[in-house]
Structures are given as structure tokens and as C-alpha cells.
ZADO-1210 file (C-alpha; in nm, 4 decimals, padded with zeros to 6 digits):
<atoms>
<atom x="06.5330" y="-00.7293" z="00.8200" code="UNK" pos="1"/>
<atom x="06.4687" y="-01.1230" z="00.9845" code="UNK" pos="2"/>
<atom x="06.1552" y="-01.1400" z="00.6834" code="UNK" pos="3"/>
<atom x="06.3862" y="-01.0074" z="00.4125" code="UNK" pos="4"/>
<atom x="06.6733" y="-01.2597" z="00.5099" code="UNK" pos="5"/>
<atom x="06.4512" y="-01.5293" z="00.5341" code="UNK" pos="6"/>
<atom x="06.2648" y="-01.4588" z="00.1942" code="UNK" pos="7"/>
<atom x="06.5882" y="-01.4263" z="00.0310" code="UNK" pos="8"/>
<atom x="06.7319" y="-01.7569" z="00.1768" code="UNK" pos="9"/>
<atom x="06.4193" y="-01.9508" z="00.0894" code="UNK" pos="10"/>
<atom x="06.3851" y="-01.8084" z="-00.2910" code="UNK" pos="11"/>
<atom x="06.8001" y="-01.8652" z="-00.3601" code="UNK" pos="12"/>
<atom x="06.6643" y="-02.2321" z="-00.2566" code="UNK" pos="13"/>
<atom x="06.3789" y="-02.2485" z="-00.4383" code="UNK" pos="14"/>
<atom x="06.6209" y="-02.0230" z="-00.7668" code="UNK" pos="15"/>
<atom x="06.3425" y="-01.7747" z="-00.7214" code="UNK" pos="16"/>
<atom x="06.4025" y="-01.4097" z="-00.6227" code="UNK" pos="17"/>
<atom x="06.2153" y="-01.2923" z="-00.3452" code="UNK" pos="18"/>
<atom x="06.1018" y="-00.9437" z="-00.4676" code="UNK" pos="19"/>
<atom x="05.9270" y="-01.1010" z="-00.7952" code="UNK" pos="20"/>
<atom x="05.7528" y="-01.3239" z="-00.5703" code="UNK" pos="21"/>
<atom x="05.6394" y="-00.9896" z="-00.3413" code="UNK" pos="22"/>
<atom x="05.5422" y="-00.8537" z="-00.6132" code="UNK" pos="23"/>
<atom x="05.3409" y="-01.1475" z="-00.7408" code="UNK" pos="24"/>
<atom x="05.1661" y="-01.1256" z="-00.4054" code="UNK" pos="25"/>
<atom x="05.1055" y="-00.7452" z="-00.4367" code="UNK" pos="26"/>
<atom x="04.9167" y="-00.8131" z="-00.7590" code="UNK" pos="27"/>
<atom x="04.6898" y="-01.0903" z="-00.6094" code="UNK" pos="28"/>
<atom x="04.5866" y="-00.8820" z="-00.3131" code="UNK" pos="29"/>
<atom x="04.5087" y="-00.5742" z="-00.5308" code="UNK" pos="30"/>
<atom x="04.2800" y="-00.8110" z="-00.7148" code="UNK" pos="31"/>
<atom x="04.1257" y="-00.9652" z="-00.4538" code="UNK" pos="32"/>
<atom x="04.0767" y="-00.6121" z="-00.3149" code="UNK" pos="33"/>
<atom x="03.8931" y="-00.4727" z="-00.6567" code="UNK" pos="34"/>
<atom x="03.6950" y="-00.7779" z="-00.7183" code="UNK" pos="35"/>
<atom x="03.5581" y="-00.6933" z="-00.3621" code="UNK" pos="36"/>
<atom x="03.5301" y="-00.2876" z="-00.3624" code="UNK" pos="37"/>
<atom x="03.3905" y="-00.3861" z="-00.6956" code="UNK" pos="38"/>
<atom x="03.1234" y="-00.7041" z="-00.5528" code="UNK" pos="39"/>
<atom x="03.0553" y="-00.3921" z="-00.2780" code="UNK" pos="40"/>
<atom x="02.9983" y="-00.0704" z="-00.5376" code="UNK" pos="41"/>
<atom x="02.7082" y="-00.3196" z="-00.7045" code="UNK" pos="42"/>
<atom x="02.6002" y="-00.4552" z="-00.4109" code="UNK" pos="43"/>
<atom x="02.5293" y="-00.0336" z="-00.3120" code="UNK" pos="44"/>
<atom x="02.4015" y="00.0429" z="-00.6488" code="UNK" pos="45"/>
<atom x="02.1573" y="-00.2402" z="-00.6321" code="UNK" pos="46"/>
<atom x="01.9852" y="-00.1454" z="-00.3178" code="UNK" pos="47"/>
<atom x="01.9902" y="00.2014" z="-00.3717" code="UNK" pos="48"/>
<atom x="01.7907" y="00.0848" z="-00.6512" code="UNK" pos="49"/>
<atom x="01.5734" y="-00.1331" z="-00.5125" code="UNK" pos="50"/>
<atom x="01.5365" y="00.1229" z="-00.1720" code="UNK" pos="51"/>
<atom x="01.4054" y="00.3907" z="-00.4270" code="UNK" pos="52"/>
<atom x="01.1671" y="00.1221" z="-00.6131" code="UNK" pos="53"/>
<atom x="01.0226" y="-00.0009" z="-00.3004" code="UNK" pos="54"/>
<atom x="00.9529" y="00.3593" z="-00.1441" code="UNK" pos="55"/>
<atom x="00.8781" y="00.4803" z="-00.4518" code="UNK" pos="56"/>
<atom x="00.5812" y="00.2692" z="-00.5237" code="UNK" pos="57"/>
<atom x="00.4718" y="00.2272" z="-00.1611" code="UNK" pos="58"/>
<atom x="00.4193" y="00.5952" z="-00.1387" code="UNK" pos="59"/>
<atom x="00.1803" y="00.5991" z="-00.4696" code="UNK" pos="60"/>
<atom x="-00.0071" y="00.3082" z="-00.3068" code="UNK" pos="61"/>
<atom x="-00.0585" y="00.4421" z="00.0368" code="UNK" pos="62"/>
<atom x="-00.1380" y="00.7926" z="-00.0703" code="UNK" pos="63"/>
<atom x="-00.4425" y="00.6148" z="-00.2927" code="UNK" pos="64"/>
<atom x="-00.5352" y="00.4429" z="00.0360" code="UNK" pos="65"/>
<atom x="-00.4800" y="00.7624" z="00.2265" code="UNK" pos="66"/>
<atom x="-00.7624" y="00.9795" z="00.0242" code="UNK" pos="67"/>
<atom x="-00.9642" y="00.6851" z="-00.0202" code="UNK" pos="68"/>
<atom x="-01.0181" y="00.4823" z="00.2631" code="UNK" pos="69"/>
<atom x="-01.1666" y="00.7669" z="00.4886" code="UNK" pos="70"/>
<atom x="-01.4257" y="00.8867" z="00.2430" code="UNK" pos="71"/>
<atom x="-01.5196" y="00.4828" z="00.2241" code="UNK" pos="72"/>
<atom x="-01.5054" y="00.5075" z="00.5842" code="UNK" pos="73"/>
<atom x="-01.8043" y="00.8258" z="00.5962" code="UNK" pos="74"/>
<atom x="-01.9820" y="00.6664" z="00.3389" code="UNK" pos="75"/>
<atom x="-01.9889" y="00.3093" z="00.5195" code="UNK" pos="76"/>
<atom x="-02.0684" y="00.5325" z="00.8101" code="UNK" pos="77"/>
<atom x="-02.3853" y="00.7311" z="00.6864" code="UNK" pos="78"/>
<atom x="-02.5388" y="00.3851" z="00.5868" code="UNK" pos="79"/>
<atom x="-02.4792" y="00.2167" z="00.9245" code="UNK" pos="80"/>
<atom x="-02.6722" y="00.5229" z="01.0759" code="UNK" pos="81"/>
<atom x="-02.9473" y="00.4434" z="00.7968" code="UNK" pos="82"/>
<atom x="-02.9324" y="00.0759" z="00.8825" code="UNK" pos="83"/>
<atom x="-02.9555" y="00.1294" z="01.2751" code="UNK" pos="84"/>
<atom x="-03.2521" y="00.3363" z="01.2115" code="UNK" pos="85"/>
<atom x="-03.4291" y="00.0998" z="01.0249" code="UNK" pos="86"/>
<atom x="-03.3598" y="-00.2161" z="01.2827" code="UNK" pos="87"/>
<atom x="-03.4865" y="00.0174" z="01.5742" code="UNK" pos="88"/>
<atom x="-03.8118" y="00.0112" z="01.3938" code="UNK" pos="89"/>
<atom x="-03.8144" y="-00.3459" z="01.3273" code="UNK" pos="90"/>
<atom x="-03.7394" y="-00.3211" z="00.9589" code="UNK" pos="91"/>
<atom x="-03.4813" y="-00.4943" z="00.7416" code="UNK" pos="92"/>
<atom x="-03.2500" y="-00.2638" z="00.5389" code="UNK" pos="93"/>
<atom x="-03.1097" y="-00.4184" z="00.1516" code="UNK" pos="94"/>
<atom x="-02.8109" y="-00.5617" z="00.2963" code="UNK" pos="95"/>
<atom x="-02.8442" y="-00.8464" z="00.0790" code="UNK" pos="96"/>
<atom x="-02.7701" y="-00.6424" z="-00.2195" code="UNK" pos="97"/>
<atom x="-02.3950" y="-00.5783" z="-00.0869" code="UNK" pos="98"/>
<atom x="-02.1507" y="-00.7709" z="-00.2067" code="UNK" pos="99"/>
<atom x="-01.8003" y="-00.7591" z="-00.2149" code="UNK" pos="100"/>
<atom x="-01.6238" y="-00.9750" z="-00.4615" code="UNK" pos="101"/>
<atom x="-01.2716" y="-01.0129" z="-00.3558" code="UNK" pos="102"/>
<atom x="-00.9804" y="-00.9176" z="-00.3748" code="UNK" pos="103"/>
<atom x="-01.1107" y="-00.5745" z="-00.3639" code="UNK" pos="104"/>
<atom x="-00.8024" y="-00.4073" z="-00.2956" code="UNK" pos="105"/>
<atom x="-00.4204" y="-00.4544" z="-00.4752" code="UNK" pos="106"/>
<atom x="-00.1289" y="-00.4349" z="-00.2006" code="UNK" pos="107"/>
<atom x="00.1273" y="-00.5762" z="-00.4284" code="UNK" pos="108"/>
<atom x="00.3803" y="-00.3593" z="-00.3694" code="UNK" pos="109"/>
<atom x="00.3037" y="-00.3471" z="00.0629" code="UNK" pos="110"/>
<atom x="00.3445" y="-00.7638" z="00.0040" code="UNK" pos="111"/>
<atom x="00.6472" y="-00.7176" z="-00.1444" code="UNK" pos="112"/>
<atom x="00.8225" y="-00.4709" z="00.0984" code="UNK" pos="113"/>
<atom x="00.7298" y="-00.7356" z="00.3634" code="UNK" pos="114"/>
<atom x="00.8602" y="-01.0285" z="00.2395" code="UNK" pos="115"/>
<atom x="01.1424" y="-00.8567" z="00.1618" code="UNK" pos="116"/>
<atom x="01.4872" y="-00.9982" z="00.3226" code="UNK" pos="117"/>
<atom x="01.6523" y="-00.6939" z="00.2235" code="UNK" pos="118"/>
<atom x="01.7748" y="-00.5522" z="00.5936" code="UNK" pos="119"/>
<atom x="01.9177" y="-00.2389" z="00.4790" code="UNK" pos="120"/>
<atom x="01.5736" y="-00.1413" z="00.2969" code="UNK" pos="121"/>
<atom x="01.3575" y="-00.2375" z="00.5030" code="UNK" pos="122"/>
<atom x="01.4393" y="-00.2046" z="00.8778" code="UNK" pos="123"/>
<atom x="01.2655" y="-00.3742" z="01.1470" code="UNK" pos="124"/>
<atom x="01.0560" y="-00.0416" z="01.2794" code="UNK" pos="125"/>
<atom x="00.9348" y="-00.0556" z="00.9138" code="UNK" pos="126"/>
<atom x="00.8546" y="-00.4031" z="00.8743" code="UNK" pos="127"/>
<atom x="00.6628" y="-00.4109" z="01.1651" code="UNK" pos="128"/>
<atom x="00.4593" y="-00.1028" z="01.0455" code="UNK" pos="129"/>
<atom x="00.3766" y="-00.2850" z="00.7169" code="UNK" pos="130"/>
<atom x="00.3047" y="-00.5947" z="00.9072" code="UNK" pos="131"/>
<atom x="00.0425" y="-00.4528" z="01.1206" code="UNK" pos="132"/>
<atom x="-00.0978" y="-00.2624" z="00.8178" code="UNK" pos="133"/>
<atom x="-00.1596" y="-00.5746" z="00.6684" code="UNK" pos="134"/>
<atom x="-00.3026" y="-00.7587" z="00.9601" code="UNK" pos="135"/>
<atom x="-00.5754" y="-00.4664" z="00.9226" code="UNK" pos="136"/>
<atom x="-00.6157" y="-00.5168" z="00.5211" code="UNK" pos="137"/>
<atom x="-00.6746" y="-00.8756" z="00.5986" code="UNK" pos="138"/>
<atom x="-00.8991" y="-00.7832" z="00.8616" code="UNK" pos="139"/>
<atom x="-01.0877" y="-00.5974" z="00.6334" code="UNK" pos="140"/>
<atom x="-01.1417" y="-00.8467" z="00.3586" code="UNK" pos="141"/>
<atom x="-01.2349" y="-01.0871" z="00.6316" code="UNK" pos="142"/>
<atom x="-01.5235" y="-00.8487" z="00.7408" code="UNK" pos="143"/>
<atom x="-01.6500" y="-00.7684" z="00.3693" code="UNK" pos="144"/>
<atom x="-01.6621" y="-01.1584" z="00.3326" code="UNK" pos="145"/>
<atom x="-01.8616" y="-01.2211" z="00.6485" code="UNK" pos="146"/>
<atom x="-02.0744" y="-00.8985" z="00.5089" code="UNK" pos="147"/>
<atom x="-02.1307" y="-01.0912" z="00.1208" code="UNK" pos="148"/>
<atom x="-02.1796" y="-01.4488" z="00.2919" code="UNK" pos="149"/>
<atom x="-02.4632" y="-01.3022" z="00.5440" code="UNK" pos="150"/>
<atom x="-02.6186" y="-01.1145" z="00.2439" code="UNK" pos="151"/>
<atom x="-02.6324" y="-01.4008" z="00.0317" code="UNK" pos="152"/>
<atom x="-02.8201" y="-01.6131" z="00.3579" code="UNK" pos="153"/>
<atom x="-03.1263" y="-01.3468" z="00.2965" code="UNK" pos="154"/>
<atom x="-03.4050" y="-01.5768" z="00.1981" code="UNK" pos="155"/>
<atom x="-03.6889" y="-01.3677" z="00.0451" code="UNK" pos="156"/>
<atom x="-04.0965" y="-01.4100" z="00.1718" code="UNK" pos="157"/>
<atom x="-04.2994" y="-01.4872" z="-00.0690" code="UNK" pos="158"/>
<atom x="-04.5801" y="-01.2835" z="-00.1846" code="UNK" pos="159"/>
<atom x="-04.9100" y="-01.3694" z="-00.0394" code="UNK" pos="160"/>
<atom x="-04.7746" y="-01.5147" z="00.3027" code="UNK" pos="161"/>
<atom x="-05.0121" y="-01.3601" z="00.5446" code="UNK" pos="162"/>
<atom x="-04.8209" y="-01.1795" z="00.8261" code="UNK" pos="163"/>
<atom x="-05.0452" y="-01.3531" z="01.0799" code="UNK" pos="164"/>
<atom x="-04.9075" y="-01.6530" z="00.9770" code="UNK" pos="165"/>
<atom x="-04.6265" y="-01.8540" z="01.1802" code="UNK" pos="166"/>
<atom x="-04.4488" y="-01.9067" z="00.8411" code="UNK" pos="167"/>
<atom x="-04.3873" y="-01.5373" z="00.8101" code="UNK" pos="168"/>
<atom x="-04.2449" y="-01.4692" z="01.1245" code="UNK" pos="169"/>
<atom x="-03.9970" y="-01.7191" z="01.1134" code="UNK" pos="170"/>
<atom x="-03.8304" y="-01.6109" z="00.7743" code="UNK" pos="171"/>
<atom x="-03.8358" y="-01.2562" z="00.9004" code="UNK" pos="172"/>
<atom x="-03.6755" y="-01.3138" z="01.2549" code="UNK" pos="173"/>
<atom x="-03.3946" y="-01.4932" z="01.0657" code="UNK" pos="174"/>
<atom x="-03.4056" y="-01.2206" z="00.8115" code="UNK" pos="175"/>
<atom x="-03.3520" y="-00.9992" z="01.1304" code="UNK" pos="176"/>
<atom x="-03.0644" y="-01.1644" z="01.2370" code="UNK" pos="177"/>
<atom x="-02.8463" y="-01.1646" z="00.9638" code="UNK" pos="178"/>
<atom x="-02.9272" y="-00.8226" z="00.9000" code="UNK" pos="179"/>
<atom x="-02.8448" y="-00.7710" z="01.2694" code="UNK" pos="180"/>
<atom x="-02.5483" y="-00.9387" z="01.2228" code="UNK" pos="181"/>
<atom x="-02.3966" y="-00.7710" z="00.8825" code="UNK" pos="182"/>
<atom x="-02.4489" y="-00.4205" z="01.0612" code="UNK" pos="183"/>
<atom x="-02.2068" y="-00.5563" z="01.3207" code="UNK" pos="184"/>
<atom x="-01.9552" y="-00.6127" z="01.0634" code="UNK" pos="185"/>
<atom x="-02.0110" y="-00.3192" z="00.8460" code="UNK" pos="186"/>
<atom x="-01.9949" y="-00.1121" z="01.1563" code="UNK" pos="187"/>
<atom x="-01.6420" y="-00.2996" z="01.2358" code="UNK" pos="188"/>
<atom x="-01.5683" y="-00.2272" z="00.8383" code="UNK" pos="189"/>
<atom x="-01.6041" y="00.1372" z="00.8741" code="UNK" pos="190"/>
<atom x="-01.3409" y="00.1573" z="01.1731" code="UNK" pos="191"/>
<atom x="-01.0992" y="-00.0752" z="00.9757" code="UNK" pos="192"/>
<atom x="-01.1245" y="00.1292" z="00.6845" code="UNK" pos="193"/>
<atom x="-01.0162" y="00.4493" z="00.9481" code="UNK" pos="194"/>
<atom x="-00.7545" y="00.2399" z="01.1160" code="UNK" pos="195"/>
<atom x="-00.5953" y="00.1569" z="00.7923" code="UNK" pos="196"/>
<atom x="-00.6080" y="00.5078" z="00.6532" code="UNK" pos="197"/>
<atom x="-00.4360" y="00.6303" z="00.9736" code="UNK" pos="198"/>
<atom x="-00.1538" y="00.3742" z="00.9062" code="UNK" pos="199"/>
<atom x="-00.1249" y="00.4589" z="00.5757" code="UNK" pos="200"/>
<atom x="-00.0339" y="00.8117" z="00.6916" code="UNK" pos="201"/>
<atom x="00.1993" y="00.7079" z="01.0077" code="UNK" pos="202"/>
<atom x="00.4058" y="00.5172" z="00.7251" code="UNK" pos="203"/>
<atom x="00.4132" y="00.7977" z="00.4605" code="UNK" pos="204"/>
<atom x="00.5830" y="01.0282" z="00.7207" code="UNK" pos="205"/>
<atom x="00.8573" y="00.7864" z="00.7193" code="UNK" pos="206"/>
<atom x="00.8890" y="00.7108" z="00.3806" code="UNK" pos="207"/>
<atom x="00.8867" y="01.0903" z="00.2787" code="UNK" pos="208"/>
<atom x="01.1390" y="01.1332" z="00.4983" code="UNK" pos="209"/>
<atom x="01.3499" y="00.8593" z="00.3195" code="UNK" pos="210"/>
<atom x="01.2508" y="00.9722" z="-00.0313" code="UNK" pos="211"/>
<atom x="01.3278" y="01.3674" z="00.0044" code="UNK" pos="212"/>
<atom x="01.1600" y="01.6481" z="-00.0408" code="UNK" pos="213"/>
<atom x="01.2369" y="01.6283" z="-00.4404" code="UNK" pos="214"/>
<atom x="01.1704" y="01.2731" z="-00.4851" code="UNK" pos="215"/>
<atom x="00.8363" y="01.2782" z="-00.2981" code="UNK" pos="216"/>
<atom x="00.7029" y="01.6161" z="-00.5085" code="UNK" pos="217"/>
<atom x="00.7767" y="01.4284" z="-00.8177" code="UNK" pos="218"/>
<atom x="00.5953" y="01.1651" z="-00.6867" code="UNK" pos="219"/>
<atom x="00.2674" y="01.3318" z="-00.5361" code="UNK" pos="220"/>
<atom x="00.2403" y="01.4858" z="-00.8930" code="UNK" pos="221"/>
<atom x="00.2071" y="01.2076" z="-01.1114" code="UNK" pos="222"/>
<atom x="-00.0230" y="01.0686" z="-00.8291" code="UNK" pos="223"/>
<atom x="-00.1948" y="01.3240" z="-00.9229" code="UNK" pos="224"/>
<atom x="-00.1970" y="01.3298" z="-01.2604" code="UNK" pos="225"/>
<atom x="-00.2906" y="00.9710" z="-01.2924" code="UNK" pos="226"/>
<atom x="-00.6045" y="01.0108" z="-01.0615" code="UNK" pos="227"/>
<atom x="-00.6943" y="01.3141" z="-01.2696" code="UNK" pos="228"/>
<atom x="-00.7034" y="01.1088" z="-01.5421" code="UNK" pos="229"/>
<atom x="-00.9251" y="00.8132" z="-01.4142" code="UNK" pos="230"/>
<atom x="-01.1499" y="01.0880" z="-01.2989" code="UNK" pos="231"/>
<atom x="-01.1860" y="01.2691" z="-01.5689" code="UNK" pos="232"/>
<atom x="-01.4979" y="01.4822" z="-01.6456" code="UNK" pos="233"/>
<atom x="-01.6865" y="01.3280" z="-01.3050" code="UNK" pos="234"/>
<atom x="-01.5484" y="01.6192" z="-01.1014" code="UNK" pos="235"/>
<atom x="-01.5356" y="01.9921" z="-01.1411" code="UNK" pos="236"/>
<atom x="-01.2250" y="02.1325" z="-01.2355" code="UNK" pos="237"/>
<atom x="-01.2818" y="02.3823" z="-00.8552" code="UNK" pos="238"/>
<atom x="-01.3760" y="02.0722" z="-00.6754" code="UNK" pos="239"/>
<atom x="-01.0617" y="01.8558" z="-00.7961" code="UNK" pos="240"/>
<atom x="-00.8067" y="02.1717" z="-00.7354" code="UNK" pos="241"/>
<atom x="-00.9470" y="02.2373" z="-00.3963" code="UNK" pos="242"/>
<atom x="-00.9049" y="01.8542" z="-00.3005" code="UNK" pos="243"/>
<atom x="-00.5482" y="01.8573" z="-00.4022" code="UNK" pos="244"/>
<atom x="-00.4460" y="02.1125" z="-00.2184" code="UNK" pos="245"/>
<atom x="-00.5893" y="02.0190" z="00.0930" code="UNK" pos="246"/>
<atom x="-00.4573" y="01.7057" z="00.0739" code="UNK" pos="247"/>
<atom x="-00.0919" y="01.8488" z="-00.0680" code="UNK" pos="248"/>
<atom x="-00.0043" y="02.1539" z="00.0535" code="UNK" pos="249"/>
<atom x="00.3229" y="02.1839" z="-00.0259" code="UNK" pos="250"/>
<atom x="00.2659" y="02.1550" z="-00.3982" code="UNK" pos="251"/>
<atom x="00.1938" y="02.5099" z="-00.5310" code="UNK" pos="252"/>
<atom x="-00.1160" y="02.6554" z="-00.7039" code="UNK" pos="253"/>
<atom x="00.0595" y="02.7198" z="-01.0074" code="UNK" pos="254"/>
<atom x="00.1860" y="02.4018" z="-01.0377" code="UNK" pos="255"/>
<atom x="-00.1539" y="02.2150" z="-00.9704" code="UNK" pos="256"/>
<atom x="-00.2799" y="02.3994" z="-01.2644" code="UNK" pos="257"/>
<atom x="-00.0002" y="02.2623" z="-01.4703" code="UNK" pos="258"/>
<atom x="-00.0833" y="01.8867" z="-01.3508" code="UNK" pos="259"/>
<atom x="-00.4722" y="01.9714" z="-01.4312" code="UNK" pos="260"/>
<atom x="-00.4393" y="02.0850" z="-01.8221" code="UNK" pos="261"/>
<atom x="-00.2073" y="01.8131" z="-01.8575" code="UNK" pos="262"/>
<atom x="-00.4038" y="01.5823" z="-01.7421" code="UNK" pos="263"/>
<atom x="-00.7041" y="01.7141" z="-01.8659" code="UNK" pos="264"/>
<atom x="-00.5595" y="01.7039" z="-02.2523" code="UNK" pos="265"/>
<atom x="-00.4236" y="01.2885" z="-02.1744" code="UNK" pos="266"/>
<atom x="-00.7830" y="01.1972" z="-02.0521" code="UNK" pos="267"/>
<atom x="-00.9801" y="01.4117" z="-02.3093" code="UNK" pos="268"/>
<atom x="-00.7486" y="01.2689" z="-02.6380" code="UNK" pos="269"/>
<atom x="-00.6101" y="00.9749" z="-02.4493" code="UNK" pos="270"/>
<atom x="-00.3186" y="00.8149" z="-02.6917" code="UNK" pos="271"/>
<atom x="-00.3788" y="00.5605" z="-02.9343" code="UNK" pos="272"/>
</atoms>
């Protein structure tokens, strides 16, 4: 009643009424208000967007590293043993015909997520996660380059050097050494590789839970159909069904088969 009397004292003054004036005010706030609700709805639409982008194409990337890294891992493994066997007989191995030209790997999107400054995407748990995931790519790298720069310090012996000769002994004991020294690192390579590959799947238990059971099916298959593809012939058709579902159970037989012709008829009369 006081705010009503006042208004209408102050707007006879001014030869205003006091209700157009309310009214006036009414219309600003409501406009204010949908500029905002509207600033907020884009805001939401954007990072739903971007959320679904990010997980999206971190969860084709770490499934790739998921399958991969562990069969680079046995492989890496099975030489070592090779390797160890030959230095316990006091022979050198071809280590200097390993190289590894980098980069080697393509973590685009795992860069991305990180430097991210996008709170409600990616959470601190999660950026953490990717953090130390990368700490172990660049790990990696690092031990591939020590690997390439101790191949490339191999100095051949000459033909015709007589092993009784002082000469000889001194290329191969350096010889030795590197070679001693690149099966340290391509021993540490080999756990990397399993270290990564056991992030990899740490993460994709979160991020599955974030895309959905729908979302992440949709995914897994054209994972699959794209590595189908780049396959192609090099695997048996038994082989390559067997793998996925090992690696996928929740994706049905009968839908496997569907991925497999369909990939089978892009790779086999690829488009022009």
C-alpha cells in the first residue's frame, strides 16, 4: 500500500502513471529473463554436443589402443625372450634394424579432451585419467626413440678383421652394449605398451557408462566395420568373427555377421 502511494505520488510528479511504468519494468525483466534461459538452453545444447563428440571419439580411439597395444605388447615380448637368449650366448641380435619413426601413434582426440577447459565434460577424476594415460604414451615414444637412436650407434665390423685382433673386440664390446642397452628399453616398451592398454580399458568403463548402452553399440560397430575394412582379405572370415566377439560380447552373432558382409562388400568394391 506505502509502494503504491509512493509510486503514484512520484509519477503524478513526474505526469507519468505509475502502472505504465510497472509495466514497462515487467517487460524488461521478462527480457532479461529470456535472453538468459535462452544464453543457458545454448549454452546446454552446446556441451551436450561437445560431451557426445569428445566421448564419442575417445571411445573409437581407445578401443583401437585396447586390441592393439597388448598383441604389440606379446609380440615385443617373444623378441625380448629371443634377444635375451642370444646375449646369454654372447651374440648380438639385429636390433639395429628397428626403427621407429615418430609419431607412431595419433592421440588427437585424448590431447584434446585434456586441454579441454570444459568442467562439465570433462571432470577432474577424468582428466586425471587422461593425464596419466598420456604421461605413459609419452613414455613410450621416449623409449622407441632411445630404441632407434641406440640402433642407429651399431657400427658394423668389417669383413676380414681377424677375431684375434684387438680391433675386433673393441667394435663388438660396444656393439654389446648398445644391444645390451636397447633390450633394456624394449623390455620397458613391452610393459608400457601393457600399462597403456590397461588404461585404455579403466577409461572405457567410464566413458561407456556416460555414452549408454545405445550410443556405445552404435559405436563398437562401426569400430568394427572400419577395422574390417583396413583388414580386409588378411584375416579369415572365422578368425575375424571369433576376435570380435571375444572382445565384444554384448554385440550379437547375428549382428556381427551383418557388420562382416557389409564390410566385406565396402572393402572388396570400395567407392569411387
Amino acid at each position: 500500500m506505502f509502494l503504491s502511494k509512493f509510486l503514484t505520488r512520484l509519477t503524478n510528479a513526474l505526469g507519468i502513471k505509475w502502472q505504465l511504468v510497472l509495466v514497462e519494468l515487467i517487460i524488461v525483466f521478462v527480457g532479461v529473463y529470456l535472453a538468459f534461459f535462452l544464453n543457458s538452453l545454448q549454452e546446454e545444447k552446446y556441451i551436450q554436443q561437445e560431451s557426445d563428440k569428445i566421448w564419442s571419439s575417445l571411445k573409437i580411439e581407445l578401443e583401437g589402443i585396447r586390441l592393439s597395444f597388448p598383441v604389440w605388447a606379446d609380440n615385443q615380448t617373444e623378441q625380448n625372450v629371443e634377444w635375451d637368449s642370444l646375449f646369454a650366448i654372447e651374440e648380438i641380435g639385429n636390433f639395429y634394424t628397428w626403427r621407429y619413426i615418430q609419431p607412431q601413434y595419433d592421440f588427437t582426440t585424448i590431447q584434446y579432451a585434456i586441454d579441454s577447459r570444459e568442467g562439465n565434460i570433462v571432470d577432474f577424476d577424468m582428466y586425471k585419467r587422461l593425464t596419466d594415460f598420456y604421461q605413459n604414451v609419452q613414455q613410450l615414444e621416449h623409449s622407441e626413440n632411445l630404441m632407434t637412436e641406440l640402433g642407429l650407434r651399431y657400427r658394423n665390423i668389417p669383413r676380414g678383421i681377424d677375431k684375434s685382433k684387438e680391433e675386433y673386440w673393441i667394435l663388438f664390446g660396444e656393439n654389446k652394449f648398445l644391444f645390451y642397452k636397447f633390450l633394456d628399453f624394449s623390455k620397458m616398451r613391452a610393459g608400457i605398451l601393457r600399462r597403456i592398454a590397461k588404461l585404455s580399458e579403466d577409461i572405457l568403463d567410464i566413458i561407456n557408462q556416460k555414452l549408454g548402452e545405445e550410443r556405445q553399440q552404435i559405436l563398437e560397430r562401426e569400430f568394427i566395420h572400419q577395422q574390417i575394412v583396413l583388414i580386409g582379405d588378411d584375416a579369415p572370415k572365422a578368425f575375424l568373427q571369433a576376435r570380435i566377439k571375444e572382445n565384444f560380447p554384448n554385440i550379437s552373432d547375428s549382428d556381427i555377421e551383418e557388420i562382416y558382409l557389409l564390410a566385406k562388400e565396402e572393402f572388396e568394391h570400395p567407392p569411387n
